[in-house]
N, C-alpha and C positions, 0 to 999 in steps of 0.2 A: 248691153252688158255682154262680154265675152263669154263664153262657154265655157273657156277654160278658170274665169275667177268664181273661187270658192262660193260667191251669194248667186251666182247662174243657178235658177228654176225653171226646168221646164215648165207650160202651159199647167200641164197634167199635175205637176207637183204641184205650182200655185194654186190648182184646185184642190186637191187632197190636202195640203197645208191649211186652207183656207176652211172648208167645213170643221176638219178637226179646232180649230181654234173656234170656231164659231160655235158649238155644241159644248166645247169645255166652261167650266163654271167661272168665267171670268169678267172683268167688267164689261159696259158698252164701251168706256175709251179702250181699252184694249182692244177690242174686236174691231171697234171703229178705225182705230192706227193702222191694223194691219191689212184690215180691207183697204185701205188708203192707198197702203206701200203697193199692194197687188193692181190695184188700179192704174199708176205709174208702170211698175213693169209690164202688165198686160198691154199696155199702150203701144209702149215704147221696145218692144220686145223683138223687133227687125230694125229698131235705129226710131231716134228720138223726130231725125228731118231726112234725114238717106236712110230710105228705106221703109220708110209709113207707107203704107199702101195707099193712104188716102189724104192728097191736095187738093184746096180752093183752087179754082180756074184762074184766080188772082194770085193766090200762089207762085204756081207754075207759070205764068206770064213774068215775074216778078225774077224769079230765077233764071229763067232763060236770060234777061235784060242783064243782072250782075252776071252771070257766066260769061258774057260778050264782053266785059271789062277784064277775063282773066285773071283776076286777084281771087285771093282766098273766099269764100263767103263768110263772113260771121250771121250763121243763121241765126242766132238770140236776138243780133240786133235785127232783125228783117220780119221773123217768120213766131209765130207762137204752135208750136204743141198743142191742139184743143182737144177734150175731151165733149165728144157731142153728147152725151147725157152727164151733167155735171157730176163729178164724184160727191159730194154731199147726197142729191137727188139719191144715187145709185146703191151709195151704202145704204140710206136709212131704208131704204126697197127689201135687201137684202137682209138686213139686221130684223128687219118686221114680219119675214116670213118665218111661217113653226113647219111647214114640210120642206125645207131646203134639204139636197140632197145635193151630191154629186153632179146630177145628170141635170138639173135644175140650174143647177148654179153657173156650168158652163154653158151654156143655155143664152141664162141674163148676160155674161160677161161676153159671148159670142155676141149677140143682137146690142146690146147698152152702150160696152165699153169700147168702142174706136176711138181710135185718135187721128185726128187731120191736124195737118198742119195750113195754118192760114195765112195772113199777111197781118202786120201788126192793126194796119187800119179796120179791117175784118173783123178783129179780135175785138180792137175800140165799139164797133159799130153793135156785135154782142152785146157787149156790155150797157151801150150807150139805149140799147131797147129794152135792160133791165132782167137781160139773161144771162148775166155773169154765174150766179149760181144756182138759178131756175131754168124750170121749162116753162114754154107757154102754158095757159089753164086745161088746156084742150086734150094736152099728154095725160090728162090726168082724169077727164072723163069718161068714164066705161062705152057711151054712146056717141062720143064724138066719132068722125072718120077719121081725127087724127091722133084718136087714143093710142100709147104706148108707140108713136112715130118715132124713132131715135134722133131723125133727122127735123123733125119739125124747128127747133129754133134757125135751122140754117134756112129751112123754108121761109120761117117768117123773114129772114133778113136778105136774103134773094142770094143767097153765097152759095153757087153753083161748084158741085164737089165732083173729083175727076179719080177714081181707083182703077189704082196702074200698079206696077211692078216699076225694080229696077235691077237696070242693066248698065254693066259698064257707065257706072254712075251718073247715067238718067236715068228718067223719069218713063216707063215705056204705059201710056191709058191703055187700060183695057176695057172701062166702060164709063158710061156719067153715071153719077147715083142718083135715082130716082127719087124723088120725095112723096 
């Protein structure tokens, strides 16, 4: 979203927005809707596919291939927006905590909430291990080593993640993501 249209929130805003609605006396679907919308923006908040910081190595192989055809890309049909800790998972986290604060919150949404963008078959292959809107069990063991891992589903599915910048609209790595 432009900066200049009236629903542009800064980062800082969607957090200060976001506890105030969370402390007010309102339903869970309320609170739940709006963390939703936040999650969305926080994602997608340098660009939905130009400009995510963070692509599958299938991805960006993927791209480069349509780029060499020169026609427009229609990224929808190519590429999916993922959120690597599912936004259900991430709200109900959120919603369940009684000392969320400010400092807390950006925190969760710093570490939980990325978005990469993958390749459709990617996406299929999520889903296809039954992580469409979970995590593994393991995210969720206080004593596993891959307790609270953001990136464990992409671990388990071998979808190697590449965070870059962009420039002069490509893609410039700056490092792999570790798991």
């Amino acid at each position: 979203m432009r900066k200049e249209d009236k629903k542009f929130r800064t980062r800082e805003e969607m957090i200060c927005d976001s506890i105030f609605i969370i402390k007010a006396p309102l339903t869970y679907a309320t609170k739940y809707a709006m963390i939703d919308n936040i999650c969305w923006s926080w994602t997608e908040y340098n660009g939905k596919y130009k400009g995510c910081e963070y692509w599958s190595e299938g991805a960006l192989k993927l791209l480069n291939e349509l780029k060499k055809d020169n026609e427009k890309i229609d990224y929808q049909k190519h590429f999916r927006h993922e959120h690597i800790v599912p936004r259900k998972i991430l709200i109900d986290k959120i919603l369940s905590l009684t000392n969320l604060n400010e400092e807390i919150y950006k925190n969760i949404l710093n570490k939980f909430m990325i978005g990469t963008v993958v390749t459709v078959s990617e996406d299929e292959n999520l889903n296809s291990l039954g992580y469409r809107q979970k995590m593994p069990v393991e995210f969720f063991e206080i004593n596993s080593p891959e307790y609270e891992n953001e990136w464990l589903r992409y671990k388990k599915a071998n979808i190697i993640v590449k965070k870059g910048s962009w420039s002069d609209n490509k893609f410039i790595t700056e490092a792999d993501v570790c798991f």
